[in-house]
KEDOVO-482801 format. One record per atom (N, C-alpha, C): z, x, y; atom name; residue in three letters. Coordinates in pm, whole numbers. Layout:
BEGIN
+--------+--------+--------+----+-----+
!     zz !     xx !     yy !  a !   r !
+--------+--------+--------+----+-----+
!      Z !      X !      Y ! CA ! ala !
...
+--------+--------+--------+----+-----+
! end
This chain:
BEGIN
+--------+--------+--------+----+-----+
!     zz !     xx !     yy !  a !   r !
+--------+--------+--------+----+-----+
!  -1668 !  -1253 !   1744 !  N ! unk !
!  -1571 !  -1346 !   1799 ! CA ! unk !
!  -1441 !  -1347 !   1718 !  C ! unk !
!  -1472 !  -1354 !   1567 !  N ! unk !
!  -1337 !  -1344 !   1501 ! CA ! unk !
!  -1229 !  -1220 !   1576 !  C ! unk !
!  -1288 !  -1117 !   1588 !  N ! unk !
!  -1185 !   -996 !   1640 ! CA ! unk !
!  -1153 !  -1032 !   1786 !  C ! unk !
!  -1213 !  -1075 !   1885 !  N ! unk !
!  -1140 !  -1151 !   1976 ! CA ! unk !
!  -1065 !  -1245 !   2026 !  C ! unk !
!  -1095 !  -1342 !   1904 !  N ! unk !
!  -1007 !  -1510 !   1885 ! CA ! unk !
!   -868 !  -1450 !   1826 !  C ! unk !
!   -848 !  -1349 !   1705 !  N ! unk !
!   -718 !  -1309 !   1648 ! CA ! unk !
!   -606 !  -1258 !   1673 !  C ! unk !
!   -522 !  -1311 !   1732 !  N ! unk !
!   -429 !  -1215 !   1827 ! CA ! unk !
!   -333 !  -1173 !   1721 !  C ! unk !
!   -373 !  -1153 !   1589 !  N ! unk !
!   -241 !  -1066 !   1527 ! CA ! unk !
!   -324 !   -964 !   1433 !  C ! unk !
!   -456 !   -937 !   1526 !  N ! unk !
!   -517 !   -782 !   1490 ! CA ! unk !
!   -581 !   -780 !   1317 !  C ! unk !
!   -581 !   -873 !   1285 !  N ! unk !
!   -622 !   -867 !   1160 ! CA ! unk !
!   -762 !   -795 !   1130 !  C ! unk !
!   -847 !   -815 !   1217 !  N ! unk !
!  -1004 !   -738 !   1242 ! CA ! unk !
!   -998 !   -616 !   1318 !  C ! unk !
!  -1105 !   -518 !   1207 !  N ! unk !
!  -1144 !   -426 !   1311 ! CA ! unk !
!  -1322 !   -438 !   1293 !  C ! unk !
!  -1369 !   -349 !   1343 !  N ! unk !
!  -1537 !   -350 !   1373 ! CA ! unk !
!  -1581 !   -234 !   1301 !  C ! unk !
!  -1671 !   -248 !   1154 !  N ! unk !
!  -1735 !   -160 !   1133 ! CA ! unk !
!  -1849 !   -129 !   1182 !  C ! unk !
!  -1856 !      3 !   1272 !  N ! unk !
!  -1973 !     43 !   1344 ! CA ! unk !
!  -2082 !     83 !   1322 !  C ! unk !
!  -2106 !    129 !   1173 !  N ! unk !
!  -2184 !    225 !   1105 ! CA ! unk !
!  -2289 !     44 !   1045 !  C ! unk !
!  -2175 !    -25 !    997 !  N ! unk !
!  -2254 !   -110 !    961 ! CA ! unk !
!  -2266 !   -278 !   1076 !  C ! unk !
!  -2227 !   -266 !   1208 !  N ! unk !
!  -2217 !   -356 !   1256 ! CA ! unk !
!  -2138 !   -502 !   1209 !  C ! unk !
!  -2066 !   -477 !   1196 !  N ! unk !
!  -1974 !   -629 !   1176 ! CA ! unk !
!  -1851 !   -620 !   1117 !  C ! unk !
!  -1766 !   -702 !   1130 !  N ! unk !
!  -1633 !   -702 !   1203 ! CA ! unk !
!  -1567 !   -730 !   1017 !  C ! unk !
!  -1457 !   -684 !   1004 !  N ! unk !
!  -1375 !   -657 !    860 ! CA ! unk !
!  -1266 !   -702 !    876 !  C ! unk !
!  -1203 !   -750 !    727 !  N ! unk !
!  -1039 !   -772 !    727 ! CA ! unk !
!   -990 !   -638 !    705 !  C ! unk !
!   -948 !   -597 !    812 !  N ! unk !
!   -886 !   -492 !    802 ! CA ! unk !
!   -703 !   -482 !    738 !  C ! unk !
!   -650 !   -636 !    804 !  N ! unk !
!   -502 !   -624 !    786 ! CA ! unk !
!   -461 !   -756 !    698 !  C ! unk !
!   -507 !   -818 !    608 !  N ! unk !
!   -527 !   -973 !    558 ! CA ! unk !
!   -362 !  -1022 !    553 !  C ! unk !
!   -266 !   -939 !    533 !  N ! unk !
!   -140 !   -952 !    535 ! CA ! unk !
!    -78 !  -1014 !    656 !  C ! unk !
!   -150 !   -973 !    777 !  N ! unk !
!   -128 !   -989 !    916 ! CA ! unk !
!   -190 !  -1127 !    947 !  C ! unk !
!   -233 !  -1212 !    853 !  N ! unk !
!   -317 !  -1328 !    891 ! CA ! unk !
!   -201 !  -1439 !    917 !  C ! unk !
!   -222 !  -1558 !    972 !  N ! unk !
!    -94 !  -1653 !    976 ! CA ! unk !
!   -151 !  -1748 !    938 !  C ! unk !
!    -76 !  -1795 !    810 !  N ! unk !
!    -63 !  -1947 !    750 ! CA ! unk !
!   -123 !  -2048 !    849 !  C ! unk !
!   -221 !  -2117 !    872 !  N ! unk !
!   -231 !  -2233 !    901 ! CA ! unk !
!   -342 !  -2193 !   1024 !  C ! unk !
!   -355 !  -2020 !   1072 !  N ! unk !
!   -399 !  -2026 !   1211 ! CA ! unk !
!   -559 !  -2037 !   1140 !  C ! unk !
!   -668 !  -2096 !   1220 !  N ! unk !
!   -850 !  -2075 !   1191 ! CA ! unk !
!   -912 !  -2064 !   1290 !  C ! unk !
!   -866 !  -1966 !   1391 !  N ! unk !
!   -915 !  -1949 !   1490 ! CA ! unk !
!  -1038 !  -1854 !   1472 !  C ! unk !
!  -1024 !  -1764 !   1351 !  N ! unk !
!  -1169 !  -1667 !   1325 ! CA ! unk !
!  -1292 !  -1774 !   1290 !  C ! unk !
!  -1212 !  -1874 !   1214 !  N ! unk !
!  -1320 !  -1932 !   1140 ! CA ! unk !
!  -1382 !  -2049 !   1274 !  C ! unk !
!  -1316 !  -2093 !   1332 !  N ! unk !
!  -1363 !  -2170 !   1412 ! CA ! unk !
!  -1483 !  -2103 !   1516 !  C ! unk !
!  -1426 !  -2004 !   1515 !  N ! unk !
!  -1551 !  -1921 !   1671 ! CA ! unk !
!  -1653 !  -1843 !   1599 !  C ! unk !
!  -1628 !  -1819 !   1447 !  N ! unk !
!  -1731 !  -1742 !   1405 ! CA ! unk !
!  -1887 !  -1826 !   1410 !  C ! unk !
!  -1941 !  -1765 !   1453 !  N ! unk !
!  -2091 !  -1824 !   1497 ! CA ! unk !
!  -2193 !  -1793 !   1366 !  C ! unk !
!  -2188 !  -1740 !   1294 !  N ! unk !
!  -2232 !  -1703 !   1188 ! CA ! unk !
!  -2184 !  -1807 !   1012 !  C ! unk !
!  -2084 !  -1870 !   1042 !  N ! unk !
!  -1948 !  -1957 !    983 ! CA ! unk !
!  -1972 !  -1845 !    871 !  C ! unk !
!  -1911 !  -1730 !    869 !  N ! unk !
!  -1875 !  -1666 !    769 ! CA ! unk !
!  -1752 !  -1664 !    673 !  C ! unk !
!  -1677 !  -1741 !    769 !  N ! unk !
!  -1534 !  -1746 !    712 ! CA ! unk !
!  -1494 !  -1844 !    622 !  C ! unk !
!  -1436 !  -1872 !    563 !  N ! unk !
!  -1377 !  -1992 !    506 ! CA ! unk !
!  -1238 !  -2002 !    418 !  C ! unk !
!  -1181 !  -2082 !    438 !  N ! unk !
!  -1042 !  -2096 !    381 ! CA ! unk !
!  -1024 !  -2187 !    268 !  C ! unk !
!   -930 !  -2173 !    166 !  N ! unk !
!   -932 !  -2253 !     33 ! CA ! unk !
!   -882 !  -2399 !     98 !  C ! unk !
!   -919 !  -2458 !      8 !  N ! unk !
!   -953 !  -2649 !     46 ! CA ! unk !
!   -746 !  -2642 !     53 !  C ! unk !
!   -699 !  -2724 !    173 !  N ! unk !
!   -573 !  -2727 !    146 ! CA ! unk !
!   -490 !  -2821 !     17 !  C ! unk !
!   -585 !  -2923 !    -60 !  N ! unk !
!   -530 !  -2950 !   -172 ! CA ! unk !
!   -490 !  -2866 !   -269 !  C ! unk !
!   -591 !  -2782 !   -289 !  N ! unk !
!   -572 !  -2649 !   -379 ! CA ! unk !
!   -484 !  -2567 !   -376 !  C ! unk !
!   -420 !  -2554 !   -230 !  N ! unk !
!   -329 !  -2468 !   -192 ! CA ! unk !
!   -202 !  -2535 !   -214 !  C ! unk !
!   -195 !  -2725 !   -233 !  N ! unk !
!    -52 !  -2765 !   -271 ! CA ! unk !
!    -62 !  -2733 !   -380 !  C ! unk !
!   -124 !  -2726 !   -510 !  N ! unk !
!   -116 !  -2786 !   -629 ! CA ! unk !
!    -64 !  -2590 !   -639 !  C ! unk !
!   -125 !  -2526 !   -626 !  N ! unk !
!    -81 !  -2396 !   -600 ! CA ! unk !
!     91 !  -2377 !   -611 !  C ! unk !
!     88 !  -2425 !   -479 !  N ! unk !
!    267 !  -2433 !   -463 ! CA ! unk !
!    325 !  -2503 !   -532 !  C ! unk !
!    317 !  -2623 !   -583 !  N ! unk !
!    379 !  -2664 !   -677 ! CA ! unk !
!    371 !  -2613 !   -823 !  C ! unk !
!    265 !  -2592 !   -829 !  N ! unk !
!    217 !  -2552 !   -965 ! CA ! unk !
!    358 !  -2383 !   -964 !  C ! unk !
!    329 !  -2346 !   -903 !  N ! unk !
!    408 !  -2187 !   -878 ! CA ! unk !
!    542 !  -2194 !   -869 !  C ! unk !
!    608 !  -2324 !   -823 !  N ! unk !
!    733 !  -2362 !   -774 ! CA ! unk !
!    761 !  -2250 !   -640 !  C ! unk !
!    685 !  -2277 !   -556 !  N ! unk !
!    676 !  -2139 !   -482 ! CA ! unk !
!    806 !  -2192 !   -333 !  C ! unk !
!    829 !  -2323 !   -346 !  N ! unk !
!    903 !  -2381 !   -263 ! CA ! unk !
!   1037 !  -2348 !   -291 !  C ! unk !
!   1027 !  -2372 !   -430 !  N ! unk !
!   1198 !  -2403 !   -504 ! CA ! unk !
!   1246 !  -2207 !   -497 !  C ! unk !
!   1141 !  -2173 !   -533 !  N ! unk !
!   1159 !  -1991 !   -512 ! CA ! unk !
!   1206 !  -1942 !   -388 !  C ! unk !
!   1135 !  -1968 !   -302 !  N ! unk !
!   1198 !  -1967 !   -158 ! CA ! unk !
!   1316 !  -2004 !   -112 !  C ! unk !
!   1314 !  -2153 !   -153 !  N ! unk !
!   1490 !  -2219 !   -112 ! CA ! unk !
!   1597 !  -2111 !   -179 !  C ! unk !
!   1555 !  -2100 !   -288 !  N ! unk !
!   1686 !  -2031 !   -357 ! CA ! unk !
!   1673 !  -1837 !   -305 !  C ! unk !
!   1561 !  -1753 !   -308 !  N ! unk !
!   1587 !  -1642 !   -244 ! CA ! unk !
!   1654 !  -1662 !    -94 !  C ! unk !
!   1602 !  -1794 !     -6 !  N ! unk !
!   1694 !  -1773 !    140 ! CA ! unk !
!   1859 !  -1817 !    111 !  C ! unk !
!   1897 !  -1897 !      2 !  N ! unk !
!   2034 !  -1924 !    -17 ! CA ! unk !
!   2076 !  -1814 !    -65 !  C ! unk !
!   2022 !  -1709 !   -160 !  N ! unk !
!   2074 !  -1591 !   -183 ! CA ! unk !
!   2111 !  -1521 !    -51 !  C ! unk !
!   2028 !  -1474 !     23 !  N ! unk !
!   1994 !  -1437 !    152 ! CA ! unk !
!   2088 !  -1427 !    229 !  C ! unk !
!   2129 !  -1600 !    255 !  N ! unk !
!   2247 !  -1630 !    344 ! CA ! unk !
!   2361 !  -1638 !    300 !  C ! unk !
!   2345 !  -1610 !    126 !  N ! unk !
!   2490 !  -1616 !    109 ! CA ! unk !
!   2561 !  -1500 !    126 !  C ! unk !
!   2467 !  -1374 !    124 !  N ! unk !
!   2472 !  -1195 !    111 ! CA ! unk !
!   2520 !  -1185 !    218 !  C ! unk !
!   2444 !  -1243 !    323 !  N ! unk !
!   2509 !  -1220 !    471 ! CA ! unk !
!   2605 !  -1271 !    547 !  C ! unk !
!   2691 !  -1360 !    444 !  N ! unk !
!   2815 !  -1418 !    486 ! CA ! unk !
!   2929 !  -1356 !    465 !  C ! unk !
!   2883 !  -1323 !    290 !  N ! unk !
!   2998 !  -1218 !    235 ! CA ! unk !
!   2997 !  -1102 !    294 !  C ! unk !
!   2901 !  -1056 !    370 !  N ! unk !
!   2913 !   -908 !    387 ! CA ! unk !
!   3046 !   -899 !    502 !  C ! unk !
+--------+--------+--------+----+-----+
! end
């Protein structure tokens, strides 16, 4: 079910061994749990979302962002 619930291809199906792989984990989207929800097996699981703020803050992964897109837009003004 995960490879059918995912519409941004992240799964493919290993055949040799029957069951379905992260093939593309890059290709996954922030926030979507649609594998994890239909997997019938609940194989899946995602980090607790507290963990994932303290993460971002801890990383300043916000303040990193703001300032690479102000770089960003400022490159593409001057150009």
């Amino acid at each position: 079910m995960c490879i059918t619930s995912c519409g941004r291809d992240v799964f493919d199906f290993d055949v040799q061994n029957k069951k379905a792989i992260v093939a593309r984990p890059l290709q996954c989207m922030l926030g979507c749990t649609s594998c994890k929800v239909w997997c019938v097996y609940e194989a899946i699981r995602f980090p607790d979302s507290n963990y994932i703020r303290e993460i971002i803050k801890k990383k300043k992964v916000l303040i990193i962002a703001k300032k690479q897109l102000q770089e960003k837009i400022g490159s593409t003004i001057n150009s």
